[in-house]
TORKOL-4160 file (C-alpha; in steps of 0.2 Angstrom, whole numbers, padded with zeros to 4 digits, m for minus):
193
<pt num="1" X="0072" Y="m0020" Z="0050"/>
<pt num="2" X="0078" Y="m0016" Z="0033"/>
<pt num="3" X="0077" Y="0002" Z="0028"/>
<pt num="4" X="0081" Y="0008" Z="0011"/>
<pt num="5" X="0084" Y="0026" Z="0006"/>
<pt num="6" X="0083" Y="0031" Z="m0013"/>
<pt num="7" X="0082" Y="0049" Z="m0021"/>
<pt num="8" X="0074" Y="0051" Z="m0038"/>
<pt num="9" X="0081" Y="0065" Z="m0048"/>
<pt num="10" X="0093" Y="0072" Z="m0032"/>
<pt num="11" X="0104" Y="0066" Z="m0022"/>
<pt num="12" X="0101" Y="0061" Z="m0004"/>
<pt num="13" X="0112" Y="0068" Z="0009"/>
<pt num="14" X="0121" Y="0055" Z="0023"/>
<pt num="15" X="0111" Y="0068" Z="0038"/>
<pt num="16" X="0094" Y="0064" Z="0028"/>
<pt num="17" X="0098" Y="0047" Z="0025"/>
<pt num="18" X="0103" Y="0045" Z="0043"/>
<pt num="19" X="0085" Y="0055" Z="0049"/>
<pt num="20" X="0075" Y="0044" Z="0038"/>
<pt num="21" X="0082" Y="0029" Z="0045"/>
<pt num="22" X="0079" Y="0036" Z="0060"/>
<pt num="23" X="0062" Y="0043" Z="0061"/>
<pt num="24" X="0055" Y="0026" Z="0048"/>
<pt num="25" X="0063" Y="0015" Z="0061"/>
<pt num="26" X="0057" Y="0024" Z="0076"/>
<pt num="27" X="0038" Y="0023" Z="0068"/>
<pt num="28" X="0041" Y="0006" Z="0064"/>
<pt num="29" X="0053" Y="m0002" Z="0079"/>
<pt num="30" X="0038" Y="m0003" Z="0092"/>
<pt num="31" X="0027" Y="m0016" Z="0085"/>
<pt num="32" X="0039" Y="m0030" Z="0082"/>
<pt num="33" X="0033" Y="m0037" Z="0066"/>
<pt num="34" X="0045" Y="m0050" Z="0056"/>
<pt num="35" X="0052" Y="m0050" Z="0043"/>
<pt num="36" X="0049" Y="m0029" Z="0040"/>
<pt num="37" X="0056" Y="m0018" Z="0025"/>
<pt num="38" X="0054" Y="m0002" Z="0022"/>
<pt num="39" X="0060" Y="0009" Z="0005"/>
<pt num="40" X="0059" Y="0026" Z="0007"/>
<pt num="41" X="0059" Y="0037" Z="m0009"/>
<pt num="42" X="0064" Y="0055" Z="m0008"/>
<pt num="43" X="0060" Y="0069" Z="m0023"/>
<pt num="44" X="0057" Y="0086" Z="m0027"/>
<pt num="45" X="0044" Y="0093" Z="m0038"/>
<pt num="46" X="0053" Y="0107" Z="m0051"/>
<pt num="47" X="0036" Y="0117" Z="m0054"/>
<pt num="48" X="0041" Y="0132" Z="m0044"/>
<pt num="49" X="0021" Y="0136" Z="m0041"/>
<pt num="50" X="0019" Y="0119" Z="m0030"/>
<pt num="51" X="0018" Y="0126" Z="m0013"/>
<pt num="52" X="0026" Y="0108" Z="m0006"/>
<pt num="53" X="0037" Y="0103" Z="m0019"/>
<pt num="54" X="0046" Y="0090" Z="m0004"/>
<pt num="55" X="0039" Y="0072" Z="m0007"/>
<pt num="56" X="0044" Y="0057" Z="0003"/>
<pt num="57" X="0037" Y="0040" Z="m0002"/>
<pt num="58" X="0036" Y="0027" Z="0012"/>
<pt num="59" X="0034" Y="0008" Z="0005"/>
<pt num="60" X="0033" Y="m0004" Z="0022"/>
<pt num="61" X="0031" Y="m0022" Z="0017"/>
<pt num="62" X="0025" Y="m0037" Z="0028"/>
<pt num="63" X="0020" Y="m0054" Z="0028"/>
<pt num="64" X="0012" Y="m0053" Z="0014"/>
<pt num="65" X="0004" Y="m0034" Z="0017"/>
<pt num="66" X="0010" Y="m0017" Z="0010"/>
<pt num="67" X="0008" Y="m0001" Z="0018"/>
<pt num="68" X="0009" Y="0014" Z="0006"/>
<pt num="69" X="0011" Y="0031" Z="0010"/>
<pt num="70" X="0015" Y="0046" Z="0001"/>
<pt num="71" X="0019" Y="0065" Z="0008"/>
<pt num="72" X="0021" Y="0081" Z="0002"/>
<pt num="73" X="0029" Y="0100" Z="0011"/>
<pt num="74" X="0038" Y="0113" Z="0007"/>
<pt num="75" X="0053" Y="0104" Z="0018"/>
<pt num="76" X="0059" Y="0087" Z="0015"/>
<pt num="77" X="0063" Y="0083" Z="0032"/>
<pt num="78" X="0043" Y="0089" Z="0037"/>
<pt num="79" X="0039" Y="0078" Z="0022"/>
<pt num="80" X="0048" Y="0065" Z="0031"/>
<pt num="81" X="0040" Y="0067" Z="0050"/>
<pt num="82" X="0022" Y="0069" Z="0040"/>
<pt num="83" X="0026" Y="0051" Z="0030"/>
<pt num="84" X="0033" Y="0042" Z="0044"/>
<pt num="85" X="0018" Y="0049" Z="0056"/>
<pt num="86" X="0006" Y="0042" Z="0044"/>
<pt num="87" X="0015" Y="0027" Z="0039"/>
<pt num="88" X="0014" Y="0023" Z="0059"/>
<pt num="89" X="m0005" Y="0026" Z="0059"/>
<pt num="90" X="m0007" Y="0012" Z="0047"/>
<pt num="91" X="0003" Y="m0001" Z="0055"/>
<pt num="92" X="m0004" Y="0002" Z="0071"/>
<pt num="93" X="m0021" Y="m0002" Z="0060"/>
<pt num="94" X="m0012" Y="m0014" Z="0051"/>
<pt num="95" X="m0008" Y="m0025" Z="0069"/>
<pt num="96" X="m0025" Y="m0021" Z="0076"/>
<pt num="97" X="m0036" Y="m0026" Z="0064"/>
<pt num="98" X="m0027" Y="m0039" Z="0053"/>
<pt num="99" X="m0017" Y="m0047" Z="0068"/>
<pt num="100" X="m0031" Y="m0047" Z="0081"/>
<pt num="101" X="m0043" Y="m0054" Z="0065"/>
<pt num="102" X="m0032" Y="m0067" Z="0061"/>
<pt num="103" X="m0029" Y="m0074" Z="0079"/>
<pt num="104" X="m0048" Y="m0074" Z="0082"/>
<pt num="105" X="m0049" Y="m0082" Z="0065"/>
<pt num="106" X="m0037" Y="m0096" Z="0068"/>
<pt num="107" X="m0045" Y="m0098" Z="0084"/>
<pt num="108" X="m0064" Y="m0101" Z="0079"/>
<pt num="109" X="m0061" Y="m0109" Z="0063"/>
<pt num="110" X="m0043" Y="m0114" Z="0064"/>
<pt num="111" X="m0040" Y="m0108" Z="0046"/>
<pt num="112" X="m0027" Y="m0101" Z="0039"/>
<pt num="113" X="m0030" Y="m0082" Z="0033"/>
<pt num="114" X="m0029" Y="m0077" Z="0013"/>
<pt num="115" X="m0013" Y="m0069" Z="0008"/>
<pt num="116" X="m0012" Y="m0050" Z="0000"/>
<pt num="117" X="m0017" Y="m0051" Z="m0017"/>
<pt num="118" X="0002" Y="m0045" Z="m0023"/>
<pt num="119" X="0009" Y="m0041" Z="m0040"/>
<pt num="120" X="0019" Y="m0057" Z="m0047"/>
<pt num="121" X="0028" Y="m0048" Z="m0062"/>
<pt num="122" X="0029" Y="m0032" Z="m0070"/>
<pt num="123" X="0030" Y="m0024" Z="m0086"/>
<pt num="124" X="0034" Y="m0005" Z="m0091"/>
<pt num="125" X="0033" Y="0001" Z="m0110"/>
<pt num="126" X="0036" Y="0018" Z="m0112"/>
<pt num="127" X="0033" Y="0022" Z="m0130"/>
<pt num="128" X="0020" Y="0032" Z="m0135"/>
<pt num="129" X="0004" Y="0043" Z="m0127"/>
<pt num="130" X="m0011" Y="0033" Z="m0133"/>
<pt num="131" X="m0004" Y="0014" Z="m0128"/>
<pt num="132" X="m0003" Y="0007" Z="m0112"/>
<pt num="133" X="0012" Y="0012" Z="m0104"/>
<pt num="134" X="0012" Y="0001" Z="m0088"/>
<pt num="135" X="0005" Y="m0019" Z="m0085"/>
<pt num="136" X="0004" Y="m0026" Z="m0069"/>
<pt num="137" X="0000" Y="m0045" Z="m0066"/>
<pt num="138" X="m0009" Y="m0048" Z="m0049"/>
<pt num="139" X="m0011" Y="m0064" Z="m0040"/>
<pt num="140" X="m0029" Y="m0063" Z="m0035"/>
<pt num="141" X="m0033" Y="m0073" Z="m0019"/>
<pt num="142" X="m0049" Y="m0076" Z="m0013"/>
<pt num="143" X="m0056" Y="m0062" Z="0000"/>
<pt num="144" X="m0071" Y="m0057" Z="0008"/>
<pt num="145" X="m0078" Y="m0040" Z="0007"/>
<pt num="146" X="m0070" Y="m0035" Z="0023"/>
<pt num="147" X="m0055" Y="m0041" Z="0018"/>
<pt num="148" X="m0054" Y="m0033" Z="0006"/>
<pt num="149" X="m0058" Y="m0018" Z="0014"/>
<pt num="150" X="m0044" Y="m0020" Z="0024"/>
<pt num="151" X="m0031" Y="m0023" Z="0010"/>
<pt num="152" X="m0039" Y="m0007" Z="0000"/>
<pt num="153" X="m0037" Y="0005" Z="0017"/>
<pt num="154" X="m0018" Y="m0004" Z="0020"/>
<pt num="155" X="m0012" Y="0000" Z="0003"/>
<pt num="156" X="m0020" Y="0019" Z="0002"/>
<pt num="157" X="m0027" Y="0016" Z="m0016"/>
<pt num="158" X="m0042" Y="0023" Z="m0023"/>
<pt num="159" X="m0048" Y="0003" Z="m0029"/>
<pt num="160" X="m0042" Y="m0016" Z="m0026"/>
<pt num="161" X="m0046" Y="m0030" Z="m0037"/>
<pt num="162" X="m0049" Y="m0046" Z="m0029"/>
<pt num="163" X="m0060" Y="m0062" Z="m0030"/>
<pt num="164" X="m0073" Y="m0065" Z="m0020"/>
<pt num="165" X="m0074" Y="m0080" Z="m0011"/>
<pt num="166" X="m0093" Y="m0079" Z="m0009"/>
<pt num="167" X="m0095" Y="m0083" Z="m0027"/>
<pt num="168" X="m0076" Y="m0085" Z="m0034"/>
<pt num="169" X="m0081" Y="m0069" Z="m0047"/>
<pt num="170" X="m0066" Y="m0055" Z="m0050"/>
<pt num="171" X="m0073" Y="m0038" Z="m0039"/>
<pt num="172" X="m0067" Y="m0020" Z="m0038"/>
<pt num="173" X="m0071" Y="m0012" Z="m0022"/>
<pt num="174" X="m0067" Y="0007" Z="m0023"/>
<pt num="175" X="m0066" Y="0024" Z="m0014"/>
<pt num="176" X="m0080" Y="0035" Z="m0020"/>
<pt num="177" X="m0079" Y="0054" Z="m0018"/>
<pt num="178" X="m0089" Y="0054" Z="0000"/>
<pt num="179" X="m0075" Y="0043" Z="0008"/>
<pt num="180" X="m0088" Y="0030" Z="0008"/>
<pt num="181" X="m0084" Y="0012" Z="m0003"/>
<pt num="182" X="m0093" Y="0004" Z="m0016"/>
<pt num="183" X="m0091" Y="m0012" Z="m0025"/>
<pt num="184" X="m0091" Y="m0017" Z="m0043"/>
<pt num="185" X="m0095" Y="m0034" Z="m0048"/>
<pt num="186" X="m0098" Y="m0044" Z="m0065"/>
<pt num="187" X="m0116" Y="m0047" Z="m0073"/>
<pt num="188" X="m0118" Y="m0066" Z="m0073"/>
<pt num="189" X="m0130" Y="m0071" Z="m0087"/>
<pt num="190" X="m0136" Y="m0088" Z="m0089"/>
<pt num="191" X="m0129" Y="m0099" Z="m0105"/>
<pt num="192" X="m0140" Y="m0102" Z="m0116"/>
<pt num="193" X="m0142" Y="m0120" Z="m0122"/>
């Protein structure tokens, strides 16, 4: 597995790169997934009132999935055990309910399951306030709504745009404040003719 250790406004020491290459590939090495690559992100927050000012950013990436996690402490190597902990956690989810979904899938309908709606190009424009300062282009396959509930929990986001392929119409399925999910979809009206 590939691992890649960046620092973002400081400068990562050879002992915390060596603990982060460690720890990732320690929480990654067990569940033998091909191809695997990992970026690791490492900052500190300047605000001198931010009790946890230690971030580490964990970006696992895998046939076609990506697991996201992001940790904060006052130490950057607790950051570190906290983000690869987690970043464990969701691949273990990751291999027990996509994997096993997939194999039962191929099995019963002998299909082949819908890739992850990932982004295809980017755009960053960093001009002003009030404009738009950051475009992303999304491939949007077609999922159902437990797919997609899958892909949402995987990449830790608060919402996931996707198409349904109940009714091949663009859907937003979002977190909402009770930790319960809800889904928004577009008002069809008839043409008039």
């Amino acid at each position: 597995m590939e691992i890649t250790v960046t620092g973002r406004k400081m400068t990562v020491s050879e002992s915390l790169r060596e603990y982060v290459e460690e720890k990732i590939g320690n929480s990654v090495k067990v569940f033998n997934i091909t191809p695997m690559v990992a970026e690791v992100v490492l900052r500190k927050e300047r605000n001198p009132s931010n009790p946890r000012p230690a971030i580490a950013e964990v970006t696992i990436r895998t046939k076609g999935h990506i697991i996201r996690t992001e940790e904060s402490e006052e130490d950057m190597y607790a950051a570190i055990d906290v983000a690869a902990a987690k970043a464990e956690r969701q691949l273990r989810k990751y291999k027990t309910r996509v994997l096993d979904r997939r194999l039962h899938a191929k099995k019963l309908v002998e299909a082949l399951p819908p890739e992850d709606a990932a982004t295809s190009g980017r755009k960053e424009h960093l001009e002003d306030v009030d404009q738009v300062v950051r475009v992303k282009e999304l491939r949007l396959d077609a999922l159902t709504e437990g797919e997609a509930l899958i892909h949402l929990d995987l990449l830790g986001h608060d919402f996931y745009v996707y198409t349904n392929s109940a009714d091949g119409l663009v859907n937003v399925m979002y977190r909402r404040r009770d930790g319960s999910y809800g889904i928004i979809k577009p008002q069809v009206e008839p043409l008039e003719g």
